[in-house]
PALO-521701 format. One record per residue (C-alpha): residue in one letter; x, y, z. Coordinates in steps of 0.02 Angstrom, whole numbers, plus 50000, padded with zeros to 5 digits. Example, Ala and Ser with C-alpha at 12.3 -4.5 7.8 and 13.67 -1.06 7.14 Angstrom:
REM PALO-521701
A506154977550390/S506844994750357/
***
This chain:
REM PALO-521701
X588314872259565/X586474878859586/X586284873859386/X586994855959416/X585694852659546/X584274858059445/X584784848859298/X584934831859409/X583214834859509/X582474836059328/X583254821559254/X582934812959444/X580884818059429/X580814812759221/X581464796359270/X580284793259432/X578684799659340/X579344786859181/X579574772859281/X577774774159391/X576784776559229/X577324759059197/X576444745659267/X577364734559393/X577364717959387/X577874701959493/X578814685359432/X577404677959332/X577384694659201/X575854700159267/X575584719259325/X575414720159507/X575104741459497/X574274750959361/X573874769159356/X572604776659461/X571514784459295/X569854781659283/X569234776959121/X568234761159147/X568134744659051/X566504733459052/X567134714659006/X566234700158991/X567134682459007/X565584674958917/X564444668559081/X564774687459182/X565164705659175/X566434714559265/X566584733659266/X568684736159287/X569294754259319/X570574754359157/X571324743459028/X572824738959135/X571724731859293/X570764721559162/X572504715859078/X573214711859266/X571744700559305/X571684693459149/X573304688559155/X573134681059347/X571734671459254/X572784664459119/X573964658859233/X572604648559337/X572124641259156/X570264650759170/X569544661659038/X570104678359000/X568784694958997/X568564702258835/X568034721258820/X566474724158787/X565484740158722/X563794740958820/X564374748358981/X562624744859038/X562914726859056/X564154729159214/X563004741759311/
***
């Protein structure tokens, strides 16, 4: 019984950590959450910089943007150029 338990709290906790490494999104396709890791992004949308956290927060707001019909942010690699 004990092993039966421990095999579905494992499966349980595999599937929970799988499913909130994904971001979530809403009805237009466009993540609403993203992971919490640090690893930031300086983008430039050809008039101004903006320095995003990660690759998914620049992806979700990109994608709110394309949905307005505005211009997307593009990686770039001075990192300088957002601070």
């Amino acid at each position: 019984m004990l092993a039966k338990f421990v095999i579905v709290f494992i499966l349980l906790s595999v599937l929970s950590f799988t499913c909130l490494a994904q971001p979530l999104e809403n009805r237009s396709g466009c993540p609403q959450i993203c992971p919490d890791n640090y690893d930031p992004i300086c983008a430039t949308d050809g008039n101004s910089f903006l320095e995003f956290p990660n690759s998914c927060e620049m992806d979700a707001h990109n994608c709110q943007l394309l949905s307005d019909s505005k211009q997307a942010f593009e990686t770039t690699l001075d990192l300088d150029m957002c601070r």
